[in-house]
C-alpha positions as a LaTeX table, in Angstrom:
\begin{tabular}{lrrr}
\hline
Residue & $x$ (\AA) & $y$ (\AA) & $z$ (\AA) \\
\hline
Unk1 & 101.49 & 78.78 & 118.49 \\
Unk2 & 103.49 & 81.36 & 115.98 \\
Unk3 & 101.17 & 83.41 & 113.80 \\
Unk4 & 102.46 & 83.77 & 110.46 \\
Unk5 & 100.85 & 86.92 & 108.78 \\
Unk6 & 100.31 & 88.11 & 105.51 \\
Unk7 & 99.56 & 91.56 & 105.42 \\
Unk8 & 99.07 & 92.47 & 102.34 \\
Unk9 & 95.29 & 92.64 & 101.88 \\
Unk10 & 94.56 & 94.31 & 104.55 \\
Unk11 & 97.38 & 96.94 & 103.95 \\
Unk12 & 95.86 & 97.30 & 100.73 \\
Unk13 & 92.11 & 97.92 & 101.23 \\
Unk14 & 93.11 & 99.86 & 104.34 \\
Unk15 & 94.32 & 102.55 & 101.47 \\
Unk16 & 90.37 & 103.07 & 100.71 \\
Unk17 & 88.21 & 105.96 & 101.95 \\
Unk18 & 91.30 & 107.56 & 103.75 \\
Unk19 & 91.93 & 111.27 & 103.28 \\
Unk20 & 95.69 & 111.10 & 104.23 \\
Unk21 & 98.60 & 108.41 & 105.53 \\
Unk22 & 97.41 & 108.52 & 109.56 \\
Unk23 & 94.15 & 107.40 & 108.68 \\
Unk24 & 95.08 & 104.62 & 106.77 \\
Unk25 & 97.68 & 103.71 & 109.03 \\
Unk26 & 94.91 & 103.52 & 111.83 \\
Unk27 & 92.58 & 101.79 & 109.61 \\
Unk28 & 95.54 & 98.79 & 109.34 \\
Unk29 & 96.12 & 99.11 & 113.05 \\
Unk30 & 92.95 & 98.74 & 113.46 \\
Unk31 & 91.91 & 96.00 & 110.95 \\
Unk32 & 95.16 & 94.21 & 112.49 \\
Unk33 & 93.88 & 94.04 & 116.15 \\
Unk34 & 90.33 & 92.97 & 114.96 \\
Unk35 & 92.66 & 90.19 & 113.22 \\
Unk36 & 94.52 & 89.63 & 116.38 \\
Unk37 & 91.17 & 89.61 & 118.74 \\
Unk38 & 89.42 & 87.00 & 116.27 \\
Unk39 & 92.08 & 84.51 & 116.03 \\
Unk40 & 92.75 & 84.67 & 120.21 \\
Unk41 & 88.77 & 82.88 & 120.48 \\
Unk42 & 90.51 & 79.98 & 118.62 \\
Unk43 & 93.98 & 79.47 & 120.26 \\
Unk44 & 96.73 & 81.25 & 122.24 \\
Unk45 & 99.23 & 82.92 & 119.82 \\
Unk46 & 102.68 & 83.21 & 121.47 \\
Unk47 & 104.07 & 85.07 & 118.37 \\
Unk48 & 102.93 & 87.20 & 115.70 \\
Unk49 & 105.38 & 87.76 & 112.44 \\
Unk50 & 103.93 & 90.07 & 110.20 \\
Unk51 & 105.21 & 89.39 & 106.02 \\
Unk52 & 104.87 & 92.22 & 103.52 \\
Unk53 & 105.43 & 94.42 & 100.36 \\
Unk54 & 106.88 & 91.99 & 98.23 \\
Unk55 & 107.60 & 91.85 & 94.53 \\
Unk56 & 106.73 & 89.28 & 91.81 \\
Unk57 & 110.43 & 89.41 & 89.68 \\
Unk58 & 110.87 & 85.86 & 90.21 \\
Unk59 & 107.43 & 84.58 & 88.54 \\
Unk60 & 107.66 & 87.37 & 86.11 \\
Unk61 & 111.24 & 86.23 & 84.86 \\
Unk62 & 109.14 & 83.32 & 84.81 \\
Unk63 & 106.45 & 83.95 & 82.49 \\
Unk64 & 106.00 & 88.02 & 81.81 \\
Unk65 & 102.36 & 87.93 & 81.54 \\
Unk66 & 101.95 & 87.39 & 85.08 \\
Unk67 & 99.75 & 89.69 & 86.46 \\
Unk68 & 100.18 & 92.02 & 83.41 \\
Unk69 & 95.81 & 91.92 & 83.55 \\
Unk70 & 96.16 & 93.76 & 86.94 \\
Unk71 & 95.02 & 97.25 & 85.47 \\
Unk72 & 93.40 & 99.21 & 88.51 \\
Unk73 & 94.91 & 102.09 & 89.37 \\
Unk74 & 97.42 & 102.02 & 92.86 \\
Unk75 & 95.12 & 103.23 & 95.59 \\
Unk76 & 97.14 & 106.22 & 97.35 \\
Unk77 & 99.10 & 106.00 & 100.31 \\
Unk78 & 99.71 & 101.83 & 99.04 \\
Unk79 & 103.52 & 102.48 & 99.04 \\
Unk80 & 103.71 & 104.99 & 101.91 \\
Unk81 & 101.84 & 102.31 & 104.07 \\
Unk82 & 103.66 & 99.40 & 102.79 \\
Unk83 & 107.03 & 101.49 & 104.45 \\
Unk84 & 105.06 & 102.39 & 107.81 \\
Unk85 & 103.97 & 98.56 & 108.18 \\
Unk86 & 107.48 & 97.63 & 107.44 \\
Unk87 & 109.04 & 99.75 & 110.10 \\
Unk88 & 106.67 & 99.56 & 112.55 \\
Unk89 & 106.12 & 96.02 & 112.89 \\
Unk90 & 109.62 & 94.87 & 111.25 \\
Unk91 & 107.42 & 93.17 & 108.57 \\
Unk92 & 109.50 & 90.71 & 106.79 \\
Unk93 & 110.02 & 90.70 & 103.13 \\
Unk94 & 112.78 & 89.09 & 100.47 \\
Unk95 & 113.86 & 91.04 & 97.31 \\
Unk96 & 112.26 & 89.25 & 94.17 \\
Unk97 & 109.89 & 87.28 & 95.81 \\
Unk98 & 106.14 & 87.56 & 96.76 \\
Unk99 & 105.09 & 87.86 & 100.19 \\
Unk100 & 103.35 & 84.56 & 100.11 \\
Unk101 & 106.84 & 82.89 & 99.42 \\
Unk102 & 108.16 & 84.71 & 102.24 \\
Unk103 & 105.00 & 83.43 & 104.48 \\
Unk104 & 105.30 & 80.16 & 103.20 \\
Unk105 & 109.07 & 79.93 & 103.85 \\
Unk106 & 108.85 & 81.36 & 107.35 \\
Unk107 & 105.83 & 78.42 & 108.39 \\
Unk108 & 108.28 & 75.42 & 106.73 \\
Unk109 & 110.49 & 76.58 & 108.54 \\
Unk110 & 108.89 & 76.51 & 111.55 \\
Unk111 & 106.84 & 73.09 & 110.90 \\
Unk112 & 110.79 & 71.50 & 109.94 \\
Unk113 & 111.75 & 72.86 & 113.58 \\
Unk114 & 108.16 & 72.15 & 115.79 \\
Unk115 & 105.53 & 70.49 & 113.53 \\
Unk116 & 102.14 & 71.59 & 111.87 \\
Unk117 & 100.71 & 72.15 & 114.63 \\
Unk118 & 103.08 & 75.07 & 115.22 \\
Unk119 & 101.91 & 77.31 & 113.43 \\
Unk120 & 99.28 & 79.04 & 111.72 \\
Unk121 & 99.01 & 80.94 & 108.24 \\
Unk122 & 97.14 & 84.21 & 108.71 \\
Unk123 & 95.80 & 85.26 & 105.08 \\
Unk124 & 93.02 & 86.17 & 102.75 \\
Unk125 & 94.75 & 83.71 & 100.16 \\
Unk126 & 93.64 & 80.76 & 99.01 \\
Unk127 & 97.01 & 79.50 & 97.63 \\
Unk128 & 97.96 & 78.85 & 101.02 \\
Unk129 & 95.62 & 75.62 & 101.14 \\
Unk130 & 98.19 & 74.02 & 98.98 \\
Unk131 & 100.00 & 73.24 & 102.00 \\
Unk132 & 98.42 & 70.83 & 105.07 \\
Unk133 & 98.98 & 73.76 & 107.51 \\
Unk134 & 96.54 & 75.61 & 109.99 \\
Unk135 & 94.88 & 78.55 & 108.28 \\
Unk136 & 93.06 & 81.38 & 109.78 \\
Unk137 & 90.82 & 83.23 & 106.69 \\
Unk138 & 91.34 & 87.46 & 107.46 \\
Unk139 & 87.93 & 88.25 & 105.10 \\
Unk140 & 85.88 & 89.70 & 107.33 \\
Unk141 & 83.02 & 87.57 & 106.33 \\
Unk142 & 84.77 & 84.62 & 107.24 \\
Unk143 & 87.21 & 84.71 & 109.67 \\
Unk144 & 87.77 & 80.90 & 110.28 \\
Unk145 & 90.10 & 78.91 & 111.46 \\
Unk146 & 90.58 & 75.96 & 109.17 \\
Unk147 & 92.96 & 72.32 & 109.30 \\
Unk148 & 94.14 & 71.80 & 105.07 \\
Unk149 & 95.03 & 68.04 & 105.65 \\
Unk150 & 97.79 & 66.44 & 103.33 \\
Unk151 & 95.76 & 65.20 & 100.48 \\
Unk152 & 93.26 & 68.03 & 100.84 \\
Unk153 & 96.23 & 70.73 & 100.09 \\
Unk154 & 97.29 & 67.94 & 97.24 \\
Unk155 & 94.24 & 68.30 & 95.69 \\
Unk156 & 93.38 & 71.78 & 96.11 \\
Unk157 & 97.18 & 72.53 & 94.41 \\
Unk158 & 96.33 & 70.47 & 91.15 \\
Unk159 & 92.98 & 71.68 & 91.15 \\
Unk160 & 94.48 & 75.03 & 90.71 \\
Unk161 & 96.69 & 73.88 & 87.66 \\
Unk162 & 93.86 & 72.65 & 85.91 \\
Unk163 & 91.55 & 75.83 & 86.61 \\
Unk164 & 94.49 & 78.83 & 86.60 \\
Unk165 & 94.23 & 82.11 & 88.49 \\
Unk166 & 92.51 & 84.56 & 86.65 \\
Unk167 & 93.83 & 87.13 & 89.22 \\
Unk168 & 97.15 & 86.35 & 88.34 \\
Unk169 & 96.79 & 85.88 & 84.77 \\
Unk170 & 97.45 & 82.48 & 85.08 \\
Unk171 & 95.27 & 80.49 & 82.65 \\
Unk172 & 96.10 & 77.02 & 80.45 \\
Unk173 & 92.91 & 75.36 & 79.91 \\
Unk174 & 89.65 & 77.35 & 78.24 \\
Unk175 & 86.82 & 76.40 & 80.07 \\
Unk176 & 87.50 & 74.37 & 82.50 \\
Unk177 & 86.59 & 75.33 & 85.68 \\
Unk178 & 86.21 & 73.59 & 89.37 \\
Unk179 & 83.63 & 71.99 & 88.43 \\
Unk180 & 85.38 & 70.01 & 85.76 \\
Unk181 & 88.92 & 69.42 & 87.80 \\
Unk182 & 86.34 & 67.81 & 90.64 \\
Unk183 & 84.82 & 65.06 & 87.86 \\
Unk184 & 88.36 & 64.43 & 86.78 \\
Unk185 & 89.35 & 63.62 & 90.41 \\
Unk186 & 86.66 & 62.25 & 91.27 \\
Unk187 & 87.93 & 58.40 & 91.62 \\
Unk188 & 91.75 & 59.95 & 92.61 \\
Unk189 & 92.59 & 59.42 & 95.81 \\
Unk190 & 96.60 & 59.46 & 96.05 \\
Unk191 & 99.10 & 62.50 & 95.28 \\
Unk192 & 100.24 & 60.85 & 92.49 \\
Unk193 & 96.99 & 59.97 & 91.13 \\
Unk194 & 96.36 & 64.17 & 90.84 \\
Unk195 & 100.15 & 65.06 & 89.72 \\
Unk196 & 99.38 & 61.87 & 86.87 \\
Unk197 & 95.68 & 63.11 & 85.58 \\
Unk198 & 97.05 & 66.41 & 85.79 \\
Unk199 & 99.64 & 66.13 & 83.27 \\
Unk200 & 97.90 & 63.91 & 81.18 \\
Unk201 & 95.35 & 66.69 & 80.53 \\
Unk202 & 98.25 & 68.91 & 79.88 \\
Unk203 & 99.44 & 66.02 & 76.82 \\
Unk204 & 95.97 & 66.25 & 75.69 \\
Unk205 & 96.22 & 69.94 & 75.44 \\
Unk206 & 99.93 & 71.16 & 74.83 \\
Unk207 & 100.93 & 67.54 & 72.93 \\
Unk208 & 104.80 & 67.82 & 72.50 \\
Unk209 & 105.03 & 71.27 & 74.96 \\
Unk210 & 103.48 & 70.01 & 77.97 \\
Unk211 & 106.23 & 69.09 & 79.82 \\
Unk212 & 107.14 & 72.60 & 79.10 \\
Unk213 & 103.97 & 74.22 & 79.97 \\
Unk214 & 103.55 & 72.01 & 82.87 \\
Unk215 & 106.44 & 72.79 & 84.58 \\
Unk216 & 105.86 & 76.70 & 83.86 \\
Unk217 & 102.49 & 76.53 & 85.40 \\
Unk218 & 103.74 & 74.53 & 88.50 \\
Unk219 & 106.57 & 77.08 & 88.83 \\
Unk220 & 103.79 & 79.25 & 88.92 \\
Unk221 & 101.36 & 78.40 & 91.11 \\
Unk222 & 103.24 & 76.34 & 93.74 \\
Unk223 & 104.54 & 78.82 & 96.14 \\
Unk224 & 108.41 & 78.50 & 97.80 \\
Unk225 & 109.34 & 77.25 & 100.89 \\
Unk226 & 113.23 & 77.58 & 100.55 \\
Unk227 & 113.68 & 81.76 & 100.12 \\
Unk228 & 115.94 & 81.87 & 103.33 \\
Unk229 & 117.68 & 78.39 & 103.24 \\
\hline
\end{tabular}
């Protein structure tokens, strides 16, 4: 199986408690090979493709709020590591779009060519459950190796557009939560049933805009899978 990685997290919090670059280089290298040793007590990876150091211009053209409530302060060393990661492991990236487009692309691609069972999305993401791929959690608390089936990554995108992303500043309803979008789907059982309660919530809310501000919100949240076609 291909390993499809996105670095990203663990580039970033290998920035803390470092006194200069070669430590938190060797705290990635590191945190990377405790990735790598976890994941081989589940399967045999034949290749890993490491995806970083993106940018967020498309889904800021998009809406330019996004992620305008991200106020903490760079940790040091973030962009120096981003360019060691890139060189020494040929990390892939795409101008204007976020890494998670880029790993998302990448395992299409590679389900199109071999099937889901190809491949397996390497993250500490949860936006990747929108798709009915393999996913192996990075957060060291976890570390599992999960199988998002087809309706499952249905319902988990919708249930997203109903609740937002507060990390992303990505939010369209007031108090509603998971709790609510899982007693709205509660009798839903089809992909169309979700897309249909979904945007009828977003007429109850948005009246004549919510074609508008559903589409904006699905552009949004639903990540690409075409960057390199």
């Amino acid at each position: 199986m291909k390993a499809i990685i996105d670095a990203d997290s663990l580039i970033f919090g290998s920035c803390f408690n470092v006194v200069n670059l070669y430590e938190a280089v060797n705290k990635f290298n590191n945190a990377l090979e405790s990735v790598f040793t976890d994941l081989s007590e589940y399967c045999q990876v034949s290749e890993y493709i490491i995806c970083s150091g993106g940018d967020n211009a498309l889904r800021r053209a998009i809406n330019p709020s996004y992620k305008m409530n991200r106020t903490q302060e760079r940790p040091a060393y973030l962009s120096d590591l981003h360019k060691e990661v890139r060189i020494s492991y040929d990390s892939k990236f795409k101008k204007g779009y976020e890494t998670d487009d880029v790993v998302a692309s990448l395992w299409q691609e590679e389900v199109d060519k071999n099937g889901e069972d190809s491949v397996i999305i390497v993250a500490n993401d949860k936006d990747y459950k929108q798709f009915p791929c393999w996913y192996f959690d990075t957060y060291y608390k976890r570390r599992t190796l999960d199988k998002i089936e087809p309706f499952e990554a249905d319902y988990n995108f919708y249930t997203q557009m109903i609740v937002g992303d507060t990390a992303d500043n990505i939010k369209y309803f007031k108090g509603k939560g998971k709790a609510y979008a899982k007693k709205r789907f509660s009798e839903v059982y089809t992909t169309y049933g979700l897309f249909r309660s979904t945007y009828c919530l977003f007429l109850e809310e948005f009246g004549s805009e919510a074609k508008e501000k559903f589409q904006e919100s699905y552009s949004l949240l639903r990540l690409r899978t075409d960057i390199f076609k």
